[in-house]
N, C-alpha and C positions, 0 to 999 in steps of 0.2 A: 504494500500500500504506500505509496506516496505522500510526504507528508502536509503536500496540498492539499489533501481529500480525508485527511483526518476529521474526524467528527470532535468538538471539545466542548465535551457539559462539565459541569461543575460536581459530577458526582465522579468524576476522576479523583476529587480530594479522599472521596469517601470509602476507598475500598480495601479491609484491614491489611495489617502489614506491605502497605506500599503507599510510596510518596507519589504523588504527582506524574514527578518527570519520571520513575521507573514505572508505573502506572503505562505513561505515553509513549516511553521509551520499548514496552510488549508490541504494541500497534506501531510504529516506528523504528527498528531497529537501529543505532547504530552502523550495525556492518554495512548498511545496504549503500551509507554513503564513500566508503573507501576508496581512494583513488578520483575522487566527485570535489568540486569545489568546496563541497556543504564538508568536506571533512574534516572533522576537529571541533563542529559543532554539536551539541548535543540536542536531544528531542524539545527539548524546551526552547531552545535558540532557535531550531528550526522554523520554531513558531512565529517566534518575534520574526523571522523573515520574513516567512509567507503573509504576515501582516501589514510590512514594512514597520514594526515600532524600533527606530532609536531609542536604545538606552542610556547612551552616553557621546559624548563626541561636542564636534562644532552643529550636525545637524540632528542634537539631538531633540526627540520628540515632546509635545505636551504630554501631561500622563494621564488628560482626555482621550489619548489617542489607543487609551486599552480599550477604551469604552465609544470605540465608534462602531463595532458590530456585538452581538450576543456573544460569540465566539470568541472573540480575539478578548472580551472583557473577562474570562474564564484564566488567562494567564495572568493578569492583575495580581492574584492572591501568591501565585509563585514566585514574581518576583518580588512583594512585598517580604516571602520569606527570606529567599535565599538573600534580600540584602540586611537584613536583620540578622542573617545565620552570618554573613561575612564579616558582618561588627563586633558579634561574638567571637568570632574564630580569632579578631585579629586583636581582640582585647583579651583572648584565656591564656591561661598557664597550663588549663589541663590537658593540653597535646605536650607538651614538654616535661608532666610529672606523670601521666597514666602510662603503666605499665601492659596497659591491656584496659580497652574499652569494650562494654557493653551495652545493645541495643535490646531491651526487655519490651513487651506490651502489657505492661502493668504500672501499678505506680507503689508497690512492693519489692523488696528482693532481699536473699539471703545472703550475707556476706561470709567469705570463708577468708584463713588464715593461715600462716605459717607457722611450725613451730618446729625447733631443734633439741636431740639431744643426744648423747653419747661423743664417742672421739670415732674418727673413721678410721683408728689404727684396731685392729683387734686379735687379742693372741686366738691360739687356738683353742676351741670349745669356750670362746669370752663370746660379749652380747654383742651385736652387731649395733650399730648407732641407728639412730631414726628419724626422718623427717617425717613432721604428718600433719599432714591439712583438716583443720576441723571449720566445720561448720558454726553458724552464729546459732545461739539458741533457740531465737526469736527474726521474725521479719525484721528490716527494714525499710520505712515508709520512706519514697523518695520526696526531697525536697522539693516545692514548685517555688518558682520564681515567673513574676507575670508583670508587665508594665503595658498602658495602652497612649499611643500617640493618637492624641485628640484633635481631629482638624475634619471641616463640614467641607462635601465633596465640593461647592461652590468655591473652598478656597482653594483647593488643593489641583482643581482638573487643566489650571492656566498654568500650574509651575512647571517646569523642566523637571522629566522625569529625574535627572543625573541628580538634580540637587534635595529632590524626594529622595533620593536617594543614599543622600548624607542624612537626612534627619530618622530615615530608618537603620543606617547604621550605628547613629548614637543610643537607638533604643537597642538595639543587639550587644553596644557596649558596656551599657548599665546594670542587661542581666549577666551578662561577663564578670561584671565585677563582683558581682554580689555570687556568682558559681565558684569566682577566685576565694574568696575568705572563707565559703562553704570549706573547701578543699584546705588550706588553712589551719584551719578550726579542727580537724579532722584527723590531718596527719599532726598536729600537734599533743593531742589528748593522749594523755599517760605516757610522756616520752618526758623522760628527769632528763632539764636541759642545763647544760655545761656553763660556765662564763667565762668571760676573759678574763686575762692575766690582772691588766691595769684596769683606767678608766678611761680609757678610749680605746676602742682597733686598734691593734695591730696586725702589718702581713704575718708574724709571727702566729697569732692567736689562728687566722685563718689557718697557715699550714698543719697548724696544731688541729684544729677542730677540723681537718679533712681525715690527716692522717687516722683520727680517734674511731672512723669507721673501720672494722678490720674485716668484719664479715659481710661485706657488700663495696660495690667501686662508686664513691660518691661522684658522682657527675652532674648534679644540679644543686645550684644554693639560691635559695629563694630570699630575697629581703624587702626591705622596705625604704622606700627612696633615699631617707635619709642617711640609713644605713649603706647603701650603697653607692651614695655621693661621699662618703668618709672611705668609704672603700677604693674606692678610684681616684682618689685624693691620695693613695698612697705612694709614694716615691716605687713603690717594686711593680707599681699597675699602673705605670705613664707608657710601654707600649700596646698596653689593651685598650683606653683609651680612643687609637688608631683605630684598631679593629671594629671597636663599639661605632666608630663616626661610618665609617664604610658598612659593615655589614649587620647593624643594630644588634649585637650581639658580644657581652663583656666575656671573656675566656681568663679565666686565672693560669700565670704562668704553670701551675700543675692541673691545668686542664679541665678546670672545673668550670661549668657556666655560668655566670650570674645571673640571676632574672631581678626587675623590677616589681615588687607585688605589693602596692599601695596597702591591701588590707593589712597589712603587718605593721603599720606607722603607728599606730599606741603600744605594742609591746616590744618594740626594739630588738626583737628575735631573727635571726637567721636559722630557716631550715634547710638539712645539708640532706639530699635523698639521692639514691640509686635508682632513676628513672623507670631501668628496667624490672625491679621487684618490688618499689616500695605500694604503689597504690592501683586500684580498681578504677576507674569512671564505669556511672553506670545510667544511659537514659533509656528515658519512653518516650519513640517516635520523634526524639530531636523535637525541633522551635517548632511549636503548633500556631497557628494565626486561626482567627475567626473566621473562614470560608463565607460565611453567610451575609456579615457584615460588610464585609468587604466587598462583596460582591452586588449591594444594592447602592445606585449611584446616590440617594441621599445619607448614605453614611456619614456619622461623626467621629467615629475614631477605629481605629488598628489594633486589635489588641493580641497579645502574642504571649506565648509562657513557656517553659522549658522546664521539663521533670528530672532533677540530676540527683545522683547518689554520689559521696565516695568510698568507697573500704579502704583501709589500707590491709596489705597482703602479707608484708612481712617487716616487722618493728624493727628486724637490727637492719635495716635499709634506712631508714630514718632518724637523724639527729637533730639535735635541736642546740644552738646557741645564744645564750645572752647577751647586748652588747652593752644593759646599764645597770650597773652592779648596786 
């Protein structure tokens, strides 16, 4: 089928375990355009072709221009998400702390953990050591997080989509935020945190507090701006610095990354984690937007919410630092 003659109702939204675009993406394949100019676009793009909507650019379109047939107003709700999903993606931490995501259709789940014991040296007829993964006792209820951008279609169908499009990525960034401190909050609880030497950082305290991981490879340290403007303030972290201006990304000379994590600014902590074991992410059905609302041209607002969990997997993956004594 051609993805001119596609049919687009709005019960594409609705059919369980499938989004939208992989929803359209069944009736439109991919493959079909390989080698075809359309390649590298996906079934959602394809649409805004055959529509002609700009999304972005010098000729970009008014975002009346979803809503000039029945059909082409049907992708409205998808782009409303995917640029709220973009402001999330590009305000989280939980792609650089999740060890392993999870995509549930519930708004429960069990978390499970790690645990160690024995030496893995063992004489003969001795007990062999054991790792073993137990189960949480009880559910846990995922968190929801929900914000709605309030705007009547009258004000909203004369703007440039590009620039609708900033003010739905600050609502993707807001629930970002508050997913960061969840995450936070989480990998912090029950982890007795260390301090520094003096009363201030030092690169010393750092090497110190990487080194104190013995049973996991700390590769991510999460702080909080202030914390990590005294960090880079340090005489031994003026060529990262460099790296930080080119590639938004602070690397400590022993190869640990820095992250920026606003939530952290009232308790002056740095958390030091083993990316690959410390923690779970877990949603349901990613950012949901109101299909229905959104879809009637007198709408007044966008409303959007995200169901996130996180576990942590394995405690000696996770440290914790004090920076004010």
């Amino acid at each position: 089928m051609n993805f001119e003659n596609i049919r687009l109702e709005k019960e594409l939204y609705g059919i369980t375990g499938k989004s939208f675009t992989k929803a359209l993406t069944e009736l439109d394949p991919d493959e079909n355009y390989v080698g075809t100019p359309l390649e590298g676009l996906d079934a959602f793009e394809r649409q805004l072709k055959r529509f002609d909507i700009k999304v972005s650019g010098a000729d970009c379109d008014l975002v009346e221009k979803f809503f000039a047939t029945t059909e082409s107003s049907v992708l409205f709700p998808e782009y409303v998400s995917r640029q709220i999903k973009q402001g999330l993606d590009e305000n989280s931490i939980l792609p650089e702390i999740a060890a392993a995501v999870s995509y549930i259709d519930s708004i429960d789940y069990r978390a499970f953990s790690i645990s160690e014991s024995g030496s893995d040296s063992v004489a003969e007829g001795g007990t062999i050591a054991s790792t073993t993964m137990t189960l949480a006792n009880s559910s846990t209820r995922l968190s929801k997080y929900a914000r709605r951008l309030i705007c009547t279609y009258e004000s909203l169908r004369k703007q440039r989509i590009e620039a609708f499009g900033v003010a739905l990525r600050t609502v993707g960034a807001h629930l970002s935020r508050s997913c960061n401190a969840l995450a936070t909050s989480v990998l912090e609880t029950n982890i007795t945190p260390t301090t520094i030497a003096g009363n201030s950082i030092t690169y010393a305290d750092l090497a110190t507090f990487w080194a104190s991981m013995t049973d996991a490879n700390m590769d991510i340290m999460l702080c909080s701006p202030s914390v990590m403007a005294n960090i880079l303030a340090l005489t031994e972290m003026k060529g990262t610095v460099a790296d930080l201006m080119k590639s938004g990304r602070a690397v400590t000379p022993f190869g640990v990354t820095l992250i920026k994590c606003p939530s952290l600014t009232s308790s002056g902590d740095i958390i030091g984690i083993d990316s690959t074991k410390a923690a779970e992410v877990v949603f349901d059905n990613g950012v949901i937007v109101d299909v229905d609302k959104i879809l009637t041209n007198q709408n007044k607002e966008v409303a959007c919410s995200v169901h996130i969990g996180i576990a942590k997997v394995y405690d000696k993956a996770i440290k914790v630092l004090k920076t004010v004594r």
